[in-house]
PDB file of N, CA, C and O in Angstrom:
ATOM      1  N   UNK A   1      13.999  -2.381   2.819  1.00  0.00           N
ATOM      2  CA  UNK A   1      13.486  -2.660   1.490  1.00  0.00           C
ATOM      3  C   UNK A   1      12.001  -2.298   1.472  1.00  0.00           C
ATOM      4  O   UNK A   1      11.166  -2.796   2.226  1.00  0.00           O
ATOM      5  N   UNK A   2      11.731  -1.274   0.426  1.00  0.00           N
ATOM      6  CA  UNK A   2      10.155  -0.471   0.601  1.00  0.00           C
ATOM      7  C   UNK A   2       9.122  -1.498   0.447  1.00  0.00           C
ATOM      8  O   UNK A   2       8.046  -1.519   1.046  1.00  0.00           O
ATOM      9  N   UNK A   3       9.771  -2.787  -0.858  1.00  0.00           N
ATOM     10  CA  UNK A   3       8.439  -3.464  -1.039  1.00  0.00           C
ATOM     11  C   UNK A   3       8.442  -4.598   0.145  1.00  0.00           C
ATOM     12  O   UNK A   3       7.402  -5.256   0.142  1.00  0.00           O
ATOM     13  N   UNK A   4       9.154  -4.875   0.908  1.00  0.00           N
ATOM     14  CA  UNK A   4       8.917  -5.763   1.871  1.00  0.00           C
ATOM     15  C   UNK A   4       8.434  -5.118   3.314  1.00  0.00           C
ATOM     16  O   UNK A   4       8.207  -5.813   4.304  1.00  0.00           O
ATOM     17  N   UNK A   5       8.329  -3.861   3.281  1.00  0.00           N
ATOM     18  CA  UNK A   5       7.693  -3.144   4.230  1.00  0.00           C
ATOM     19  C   UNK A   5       6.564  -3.320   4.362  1.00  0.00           C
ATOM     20  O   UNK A   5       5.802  -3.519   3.415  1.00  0.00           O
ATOM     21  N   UNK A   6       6.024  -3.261   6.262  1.00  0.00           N
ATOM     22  CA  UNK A   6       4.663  -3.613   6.180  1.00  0.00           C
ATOM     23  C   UNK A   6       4.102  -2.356   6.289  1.00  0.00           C
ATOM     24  O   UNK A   6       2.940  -2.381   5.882  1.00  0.00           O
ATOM     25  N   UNK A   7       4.456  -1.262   6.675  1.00  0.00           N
ATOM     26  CA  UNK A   7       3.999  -0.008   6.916  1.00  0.00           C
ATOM     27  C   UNK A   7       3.369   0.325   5.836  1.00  0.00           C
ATOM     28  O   UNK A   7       2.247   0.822   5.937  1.00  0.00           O
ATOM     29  N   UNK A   8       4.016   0.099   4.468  1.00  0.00           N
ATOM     30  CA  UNK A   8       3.256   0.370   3.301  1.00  0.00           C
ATOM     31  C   UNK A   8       2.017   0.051   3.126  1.00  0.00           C
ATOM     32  O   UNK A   8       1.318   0.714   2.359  1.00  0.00           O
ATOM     33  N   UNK A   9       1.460  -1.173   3.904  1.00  0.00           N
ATOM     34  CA  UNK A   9      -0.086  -1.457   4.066  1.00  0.00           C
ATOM     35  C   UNK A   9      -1.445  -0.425   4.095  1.00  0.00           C
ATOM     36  O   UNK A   9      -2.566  -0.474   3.589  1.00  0.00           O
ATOM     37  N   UNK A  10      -0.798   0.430   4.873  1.00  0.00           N
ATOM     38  CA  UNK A  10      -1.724   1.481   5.623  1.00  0.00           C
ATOM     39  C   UNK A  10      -1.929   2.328   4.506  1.00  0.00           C
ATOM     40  O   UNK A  10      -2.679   3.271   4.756  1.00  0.00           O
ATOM     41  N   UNK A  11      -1.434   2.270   3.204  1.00  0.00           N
ATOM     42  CA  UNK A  11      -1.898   3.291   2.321  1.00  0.00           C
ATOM     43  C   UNK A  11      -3.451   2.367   1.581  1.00  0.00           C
ATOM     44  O   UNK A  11      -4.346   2.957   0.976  1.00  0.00           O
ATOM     45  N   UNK A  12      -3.430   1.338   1.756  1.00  0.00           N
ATOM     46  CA  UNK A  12      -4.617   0.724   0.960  1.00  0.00           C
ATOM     47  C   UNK A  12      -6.071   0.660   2.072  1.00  0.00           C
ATOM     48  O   UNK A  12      -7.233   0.274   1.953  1.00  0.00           O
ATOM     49  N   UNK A  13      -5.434   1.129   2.910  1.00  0.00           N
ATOM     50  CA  UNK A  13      -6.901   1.297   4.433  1.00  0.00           C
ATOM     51  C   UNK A  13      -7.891   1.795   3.213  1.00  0.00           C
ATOM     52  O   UNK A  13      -8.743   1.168   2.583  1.00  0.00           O
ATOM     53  N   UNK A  14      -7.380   3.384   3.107  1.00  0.00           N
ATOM     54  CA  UNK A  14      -8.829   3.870   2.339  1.00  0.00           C
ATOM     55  C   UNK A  14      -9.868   3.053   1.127  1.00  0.00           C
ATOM     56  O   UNK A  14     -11.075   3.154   0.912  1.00  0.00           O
ATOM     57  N   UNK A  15      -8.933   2.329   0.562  1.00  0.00           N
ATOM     58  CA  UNK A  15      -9.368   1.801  -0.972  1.00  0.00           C
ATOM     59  C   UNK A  15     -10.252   0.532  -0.115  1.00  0.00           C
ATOM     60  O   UNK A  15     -11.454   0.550  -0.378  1.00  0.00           O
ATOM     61  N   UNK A  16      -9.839  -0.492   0.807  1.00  0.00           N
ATOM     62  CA  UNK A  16     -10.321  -2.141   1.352  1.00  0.00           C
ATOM     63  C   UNK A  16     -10.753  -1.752   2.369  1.00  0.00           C
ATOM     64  O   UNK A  16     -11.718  -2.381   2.802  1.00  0.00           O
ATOM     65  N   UNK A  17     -10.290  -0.675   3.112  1.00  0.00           N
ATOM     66  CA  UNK A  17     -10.398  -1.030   4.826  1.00  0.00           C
ATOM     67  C   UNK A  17      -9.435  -1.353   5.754  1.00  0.00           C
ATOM     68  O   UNK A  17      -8.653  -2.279   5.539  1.00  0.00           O
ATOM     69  N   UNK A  18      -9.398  -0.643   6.843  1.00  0.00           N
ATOM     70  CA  UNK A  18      -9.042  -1.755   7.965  1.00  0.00           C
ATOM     71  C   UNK A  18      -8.241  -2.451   7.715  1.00  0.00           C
ATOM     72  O   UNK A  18      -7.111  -2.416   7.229  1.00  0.00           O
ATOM     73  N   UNK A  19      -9.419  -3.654   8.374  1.00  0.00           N
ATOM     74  CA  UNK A  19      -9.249  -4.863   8.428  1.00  0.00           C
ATOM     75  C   UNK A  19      -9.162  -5.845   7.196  1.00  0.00           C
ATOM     76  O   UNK A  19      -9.205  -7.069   7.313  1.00  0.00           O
ATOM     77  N   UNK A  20      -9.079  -5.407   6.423  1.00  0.00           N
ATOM     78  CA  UNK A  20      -8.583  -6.255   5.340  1.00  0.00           C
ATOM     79  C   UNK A  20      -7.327  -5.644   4.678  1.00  0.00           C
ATOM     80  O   UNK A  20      -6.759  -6.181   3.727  1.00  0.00           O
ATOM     81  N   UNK A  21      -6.863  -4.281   5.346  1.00  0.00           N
ATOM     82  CA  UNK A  21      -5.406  -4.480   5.060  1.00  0.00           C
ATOM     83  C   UNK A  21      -4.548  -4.757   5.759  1.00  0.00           C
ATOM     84  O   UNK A  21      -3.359  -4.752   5.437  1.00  0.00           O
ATOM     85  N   UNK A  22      -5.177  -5.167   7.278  1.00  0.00           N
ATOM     86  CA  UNK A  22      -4.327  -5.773   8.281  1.00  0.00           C
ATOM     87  C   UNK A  22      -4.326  -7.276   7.902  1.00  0.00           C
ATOM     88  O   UNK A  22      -3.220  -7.817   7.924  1.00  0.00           O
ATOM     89  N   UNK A  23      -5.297  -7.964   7.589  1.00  0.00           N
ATOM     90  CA  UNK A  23      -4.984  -9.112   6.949  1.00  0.00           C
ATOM     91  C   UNK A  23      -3.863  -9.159   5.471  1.00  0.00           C
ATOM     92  O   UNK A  23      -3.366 -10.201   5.044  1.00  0.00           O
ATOM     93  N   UNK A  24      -3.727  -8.308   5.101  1.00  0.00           N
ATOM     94  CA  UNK A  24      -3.030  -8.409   4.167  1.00  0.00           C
ATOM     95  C   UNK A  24      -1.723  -8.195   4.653  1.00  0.00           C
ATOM     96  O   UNK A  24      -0.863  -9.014   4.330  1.00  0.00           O
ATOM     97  N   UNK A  25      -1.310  -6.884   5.638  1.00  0.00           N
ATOM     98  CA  UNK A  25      -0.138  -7.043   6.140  1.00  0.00           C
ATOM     99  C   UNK A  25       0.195  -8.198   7.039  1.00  0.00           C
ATOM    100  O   UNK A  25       1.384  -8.513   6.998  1.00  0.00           O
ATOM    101  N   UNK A  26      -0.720  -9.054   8.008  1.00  0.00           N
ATOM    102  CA  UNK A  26      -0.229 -10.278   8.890  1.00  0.00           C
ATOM    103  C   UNK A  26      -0.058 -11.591   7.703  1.00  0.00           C
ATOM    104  O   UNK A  26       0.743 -12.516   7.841  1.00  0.00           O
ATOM    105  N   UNK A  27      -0.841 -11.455   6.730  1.00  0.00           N
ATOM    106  CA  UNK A  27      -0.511 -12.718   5.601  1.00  0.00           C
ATOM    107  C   UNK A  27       1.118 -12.377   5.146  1.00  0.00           C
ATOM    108  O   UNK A  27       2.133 -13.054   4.983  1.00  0.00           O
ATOM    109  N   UNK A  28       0.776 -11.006   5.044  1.00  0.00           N
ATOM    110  CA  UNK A  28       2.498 -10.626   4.076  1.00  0.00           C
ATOM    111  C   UNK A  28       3.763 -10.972   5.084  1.00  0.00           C
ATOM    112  O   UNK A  28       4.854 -11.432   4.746  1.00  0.00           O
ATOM    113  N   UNK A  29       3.358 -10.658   6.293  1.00  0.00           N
ATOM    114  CA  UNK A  29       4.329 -10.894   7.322  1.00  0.00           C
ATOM    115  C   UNK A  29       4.692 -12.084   7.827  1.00  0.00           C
ATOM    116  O   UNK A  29       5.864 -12.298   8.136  1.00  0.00           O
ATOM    117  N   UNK A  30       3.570 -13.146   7.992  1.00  0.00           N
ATOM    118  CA  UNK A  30       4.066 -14.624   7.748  1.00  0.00           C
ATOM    119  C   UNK A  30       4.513 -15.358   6.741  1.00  0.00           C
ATOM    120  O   UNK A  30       5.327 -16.253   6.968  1.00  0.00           O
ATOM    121  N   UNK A  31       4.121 -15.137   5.639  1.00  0.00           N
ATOM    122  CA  UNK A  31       4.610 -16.176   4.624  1.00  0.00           C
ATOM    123  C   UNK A  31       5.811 -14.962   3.321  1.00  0.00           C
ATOM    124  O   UNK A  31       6.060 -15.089   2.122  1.00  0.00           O
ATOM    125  N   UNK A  32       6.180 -14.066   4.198  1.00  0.00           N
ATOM    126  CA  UNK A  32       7.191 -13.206   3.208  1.00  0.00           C
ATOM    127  C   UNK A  32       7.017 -12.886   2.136  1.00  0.00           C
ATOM    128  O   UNK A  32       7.995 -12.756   1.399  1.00  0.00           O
ATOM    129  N   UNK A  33       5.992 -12.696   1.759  1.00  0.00           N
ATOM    130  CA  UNK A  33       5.588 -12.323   0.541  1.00  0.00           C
ATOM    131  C   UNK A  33       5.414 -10.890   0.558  1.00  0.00           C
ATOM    132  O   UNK A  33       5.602 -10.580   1.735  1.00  0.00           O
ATOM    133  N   UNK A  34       5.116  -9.679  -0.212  1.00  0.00           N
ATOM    134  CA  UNK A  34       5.030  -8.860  -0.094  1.00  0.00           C
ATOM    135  C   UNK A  34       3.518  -8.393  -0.328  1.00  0.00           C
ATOM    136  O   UNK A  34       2.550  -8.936  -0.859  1.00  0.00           O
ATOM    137  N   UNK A  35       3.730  -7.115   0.314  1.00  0.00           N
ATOM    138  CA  UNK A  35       2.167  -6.772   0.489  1.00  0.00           C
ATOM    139  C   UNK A  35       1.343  -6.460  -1.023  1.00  0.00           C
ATOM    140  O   UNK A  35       0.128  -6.266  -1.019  1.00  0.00           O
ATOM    141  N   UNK A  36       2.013  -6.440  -2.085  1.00  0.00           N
ATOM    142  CA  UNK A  36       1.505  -5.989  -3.349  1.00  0.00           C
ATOM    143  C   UNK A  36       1.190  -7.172  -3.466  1.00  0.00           C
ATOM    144  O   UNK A  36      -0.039  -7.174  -3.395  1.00  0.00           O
ATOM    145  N   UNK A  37       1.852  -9.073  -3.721  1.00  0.00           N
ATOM    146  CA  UNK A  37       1.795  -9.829  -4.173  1.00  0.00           C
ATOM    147  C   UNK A  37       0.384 -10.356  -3.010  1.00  0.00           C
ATOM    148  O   UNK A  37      -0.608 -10.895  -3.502  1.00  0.00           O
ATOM    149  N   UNK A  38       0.465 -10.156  -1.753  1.00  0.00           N
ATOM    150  CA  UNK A  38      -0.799 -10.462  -1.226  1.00  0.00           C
ATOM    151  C   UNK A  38      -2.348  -9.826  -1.388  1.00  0.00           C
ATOM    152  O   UNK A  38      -3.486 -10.123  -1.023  1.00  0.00           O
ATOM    153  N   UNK A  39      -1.594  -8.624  -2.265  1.00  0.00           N
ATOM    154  CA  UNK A  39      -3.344  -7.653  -2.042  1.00  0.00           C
ATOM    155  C   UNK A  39      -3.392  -8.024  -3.622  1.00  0.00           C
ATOM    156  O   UNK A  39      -4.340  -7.305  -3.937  1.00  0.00           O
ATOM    157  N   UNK A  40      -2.986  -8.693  -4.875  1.00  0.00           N
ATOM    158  CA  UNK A  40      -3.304  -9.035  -5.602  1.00  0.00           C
ATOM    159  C   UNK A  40      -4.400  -9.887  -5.876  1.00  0.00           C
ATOM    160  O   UNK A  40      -5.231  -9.877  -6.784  1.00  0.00           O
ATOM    161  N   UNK A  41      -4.137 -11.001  -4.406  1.00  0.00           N
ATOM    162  CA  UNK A  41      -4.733 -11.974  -4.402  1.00  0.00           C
ATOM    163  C   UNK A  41      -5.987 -11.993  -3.916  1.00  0.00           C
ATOM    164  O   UNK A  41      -6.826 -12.814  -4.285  1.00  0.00           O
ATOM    165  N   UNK A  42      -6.234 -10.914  -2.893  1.00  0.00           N
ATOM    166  CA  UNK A  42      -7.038 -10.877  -1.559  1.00  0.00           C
ATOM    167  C   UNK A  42      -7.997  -9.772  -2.235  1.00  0.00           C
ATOM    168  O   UNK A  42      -9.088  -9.537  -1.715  1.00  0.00           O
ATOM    169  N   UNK A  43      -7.556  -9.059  -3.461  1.00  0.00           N
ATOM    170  CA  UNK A  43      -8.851  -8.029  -3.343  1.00  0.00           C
ATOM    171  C   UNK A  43      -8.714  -7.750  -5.126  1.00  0.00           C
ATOM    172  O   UNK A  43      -7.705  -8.170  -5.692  1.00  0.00           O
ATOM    173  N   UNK A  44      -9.444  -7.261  -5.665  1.00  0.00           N
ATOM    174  CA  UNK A  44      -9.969  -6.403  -6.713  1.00  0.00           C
ATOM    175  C   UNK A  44      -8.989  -5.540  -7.588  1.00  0.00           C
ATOM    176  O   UNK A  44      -9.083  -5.232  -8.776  1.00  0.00           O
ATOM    177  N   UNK A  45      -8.141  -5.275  -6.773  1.00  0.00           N
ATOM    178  CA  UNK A  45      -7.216  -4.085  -7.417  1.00  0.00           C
ATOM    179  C   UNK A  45      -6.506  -4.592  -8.620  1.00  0.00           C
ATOM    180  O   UNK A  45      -6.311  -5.806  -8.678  1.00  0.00           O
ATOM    181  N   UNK A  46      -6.079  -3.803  -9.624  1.00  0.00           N
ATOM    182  CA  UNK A  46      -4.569  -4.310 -10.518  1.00  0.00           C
ATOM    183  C   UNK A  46      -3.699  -4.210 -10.372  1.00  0.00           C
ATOM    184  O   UNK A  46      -3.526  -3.683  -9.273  1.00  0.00           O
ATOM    185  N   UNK A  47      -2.687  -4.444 -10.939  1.00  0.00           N
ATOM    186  CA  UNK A  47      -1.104  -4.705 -10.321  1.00  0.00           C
ATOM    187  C   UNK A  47      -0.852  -3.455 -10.933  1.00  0.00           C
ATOM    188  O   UNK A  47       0.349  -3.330 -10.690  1.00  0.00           O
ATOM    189  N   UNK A  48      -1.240  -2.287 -11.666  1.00  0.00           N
ATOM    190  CA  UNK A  48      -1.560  -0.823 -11.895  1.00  0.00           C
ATOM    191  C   UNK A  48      -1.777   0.022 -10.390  1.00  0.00           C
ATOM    192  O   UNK A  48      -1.089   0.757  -9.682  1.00  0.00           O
ATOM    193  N   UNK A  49      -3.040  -0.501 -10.366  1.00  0.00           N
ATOM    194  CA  UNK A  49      -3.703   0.267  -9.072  1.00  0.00           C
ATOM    195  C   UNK A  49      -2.683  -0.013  -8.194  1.00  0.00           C
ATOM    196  O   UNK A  49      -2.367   0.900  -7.431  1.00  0.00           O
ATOM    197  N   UNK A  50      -2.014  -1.193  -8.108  1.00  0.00           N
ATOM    198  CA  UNK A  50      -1.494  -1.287  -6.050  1.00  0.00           C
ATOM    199  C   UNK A  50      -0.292  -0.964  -6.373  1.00  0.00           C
ATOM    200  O   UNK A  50       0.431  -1.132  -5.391  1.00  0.00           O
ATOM    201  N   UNK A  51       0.422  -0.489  -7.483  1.00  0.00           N
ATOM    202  CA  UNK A  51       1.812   0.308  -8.167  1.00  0.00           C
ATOM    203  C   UNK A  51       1.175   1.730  -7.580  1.00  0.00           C
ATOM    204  O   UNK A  51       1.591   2.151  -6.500  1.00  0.00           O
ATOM    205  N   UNK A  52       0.339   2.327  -8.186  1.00  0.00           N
ATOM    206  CA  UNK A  52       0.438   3.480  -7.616  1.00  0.00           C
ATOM    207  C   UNK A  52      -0.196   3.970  -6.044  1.00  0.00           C
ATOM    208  O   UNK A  52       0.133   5.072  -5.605  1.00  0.00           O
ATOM    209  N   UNK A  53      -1.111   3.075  -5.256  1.00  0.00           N
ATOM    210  CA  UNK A  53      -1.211   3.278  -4.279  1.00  0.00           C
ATOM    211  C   UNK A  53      -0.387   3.019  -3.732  1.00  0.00           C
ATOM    212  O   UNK A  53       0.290   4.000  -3.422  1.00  0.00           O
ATOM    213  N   UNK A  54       0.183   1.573  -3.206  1.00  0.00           N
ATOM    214  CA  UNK A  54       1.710   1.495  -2.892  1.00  0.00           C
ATOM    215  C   UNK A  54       2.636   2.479  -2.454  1.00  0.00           C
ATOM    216  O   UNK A  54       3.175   2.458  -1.347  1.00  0.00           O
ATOM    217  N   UNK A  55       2.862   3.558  -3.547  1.00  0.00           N
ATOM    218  CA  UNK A  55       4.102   4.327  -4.240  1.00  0.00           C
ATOM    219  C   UNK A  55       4.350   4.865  -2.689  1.00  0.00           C
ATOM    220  O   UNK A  55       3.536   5.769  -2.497  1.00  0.00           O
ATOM    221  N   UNK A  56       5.207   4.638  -1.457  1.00  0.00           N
ATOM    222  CA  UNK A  56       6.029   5.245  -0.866  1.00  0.00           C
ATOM    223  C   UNK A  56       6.028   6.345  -0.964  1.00  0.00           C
ATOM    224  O   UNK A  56       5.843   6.861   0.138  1.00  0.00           O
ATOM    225  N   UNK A  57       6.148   7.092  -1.794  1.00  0.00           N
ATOM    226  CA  UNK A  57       5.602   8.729  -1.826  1.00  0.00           C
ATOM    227  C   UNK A  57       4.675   9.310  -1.298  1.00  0.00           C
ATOM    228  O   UNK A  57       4.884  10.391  -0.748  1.00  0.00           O
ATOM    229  N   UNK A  58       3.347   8.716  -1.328  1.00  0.00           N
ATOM    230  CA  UNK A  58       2.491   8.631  -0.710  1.00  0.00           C
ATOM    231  C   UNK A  58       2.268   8.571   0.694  1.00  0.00           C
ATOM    232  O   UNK A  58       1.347   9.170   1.250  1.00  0.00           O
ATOM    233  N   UNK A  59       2.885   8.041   1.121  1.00  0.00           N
ATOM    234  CA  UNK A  59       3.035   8.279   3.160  1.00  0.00           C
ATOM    235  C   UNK A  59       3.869   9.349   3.025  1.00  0.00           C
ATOM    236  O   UNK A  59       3.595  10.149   3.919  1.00  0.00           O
ATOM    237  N   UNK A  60       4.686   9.716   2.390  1.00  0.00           N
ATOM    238  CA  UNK A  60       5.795  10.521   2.739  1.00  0.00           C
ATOM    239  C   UNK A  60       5.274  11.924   2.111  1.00  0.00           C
ATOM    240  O   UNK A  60       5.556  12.883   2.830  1.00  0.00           O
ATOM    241  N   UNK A  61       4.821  12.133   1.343  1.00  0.00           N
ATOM    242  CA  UNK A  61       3.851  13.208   0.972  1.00  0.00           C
ATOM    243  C   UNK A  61       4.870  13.886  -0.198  1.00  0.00           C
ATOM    244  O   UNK A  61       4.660  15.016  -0.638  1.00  0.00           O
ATOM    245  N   UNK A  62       5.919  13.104  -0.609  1.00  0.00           N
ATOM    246  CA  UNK A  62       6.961  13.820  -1.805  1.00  0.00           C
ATOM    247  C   UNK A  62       6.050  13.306  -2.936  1.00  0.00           C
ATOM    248  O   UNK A  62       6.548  13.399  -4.058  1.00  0.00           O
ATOM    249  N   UNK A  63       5.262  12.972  -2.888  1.00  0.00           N
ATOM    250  CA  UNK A  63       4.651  13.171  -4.199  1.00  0.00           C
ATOM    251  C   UNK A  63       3.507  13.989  -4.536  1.00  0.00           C
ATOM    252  O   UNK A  63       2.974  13.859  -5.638  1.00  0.00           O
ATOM    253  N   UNK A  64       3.067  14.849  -3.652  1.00  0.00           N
ATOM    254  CA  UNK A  64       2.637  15.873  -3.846  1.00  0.00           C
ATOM    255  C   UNK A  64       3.316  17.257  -4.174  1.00  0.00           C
ATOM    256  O   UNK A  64       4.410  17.664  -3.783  1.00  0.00           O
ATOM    257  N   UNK A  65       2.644  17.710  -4.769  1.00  0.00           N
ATOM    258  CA  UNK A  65       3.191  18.820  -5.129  1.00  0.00           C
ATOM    259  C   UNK A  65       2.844  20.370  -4.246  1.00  0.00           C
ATOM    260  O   UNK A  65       1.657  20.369  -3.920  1.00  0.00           O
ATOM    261  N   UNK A  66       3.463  21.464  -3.861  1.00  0.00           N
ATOM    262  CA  UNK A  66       3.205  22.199  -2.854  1.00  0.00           C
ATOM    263  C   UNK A  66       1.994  23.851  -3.890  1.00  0.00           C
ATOM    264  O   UNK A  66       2.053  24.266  -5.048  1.00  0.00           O
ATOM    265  N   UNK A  67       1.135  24.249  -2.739  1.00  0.00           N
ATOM    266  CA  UNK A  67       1.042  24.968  -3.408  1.00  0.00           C
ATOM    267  C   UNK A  67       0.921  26.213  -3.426  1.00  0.00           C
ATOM    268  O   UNK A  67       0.496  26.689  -2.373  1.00  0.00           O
ATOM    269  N   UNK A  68       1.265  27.326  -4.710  1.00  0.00           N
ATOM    270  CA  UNK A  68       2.375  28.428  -4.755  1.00  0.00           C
ATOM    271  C   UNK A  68       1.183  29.369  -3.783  1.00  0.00           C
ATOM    272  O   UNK A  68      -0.021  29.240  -4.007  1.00  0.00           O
ATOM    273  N   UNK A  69       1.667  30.234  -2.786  1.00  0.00           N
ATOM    274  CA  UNK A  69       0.961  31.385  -2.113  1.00  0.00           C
ATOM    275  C   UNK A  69       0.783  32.283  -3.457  1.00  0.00           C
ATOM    276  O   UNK A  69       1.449  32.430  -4.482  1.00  0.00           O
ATOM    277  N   UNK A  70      -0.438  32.813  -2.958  1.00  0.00           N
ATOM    278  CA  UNK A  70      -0.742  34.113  -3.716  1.00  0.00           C
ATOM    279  C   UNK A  70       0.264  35.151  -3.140  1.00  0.00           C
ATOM    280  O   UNK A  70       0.264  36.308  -3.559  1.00  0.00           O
TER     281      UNK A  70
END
């Protein structure tokens, strides 16, 4: 299940840091909450912003688009 994944953490390094998205993944990982509902709490972002950083696509790079050779 993508949103209960902690791996998904590592996309918000760039935006918090670190160490404050490892706190966000060890909070999410003890008390089962998910990492969107913990970085709501813990930082600045909107429930906008951590929808599209979040987005699984994003580690996986299918949401980029490729681009055409000359």
């Amino acid at each position: 299940m993508v949103d209960r994944g902690l791996a998904i953490v590592t996309t918000l390094v760039p935006h918090i840091g670190y160490d404050a998205s490892a706190a966000i993944a060890h909070e999410a990982g003890e008390t089962g909450q998910t990492v969107k509902e913990v970085a709501l709490v813990r930082t600045d972002l909107s429930s906008d912003e951590l929808d599209e950083i979040l987005d699984p696509s994003r580690m996986t790079g299918q949401g980029r688009q490729p681009t055409p050779s000359s």
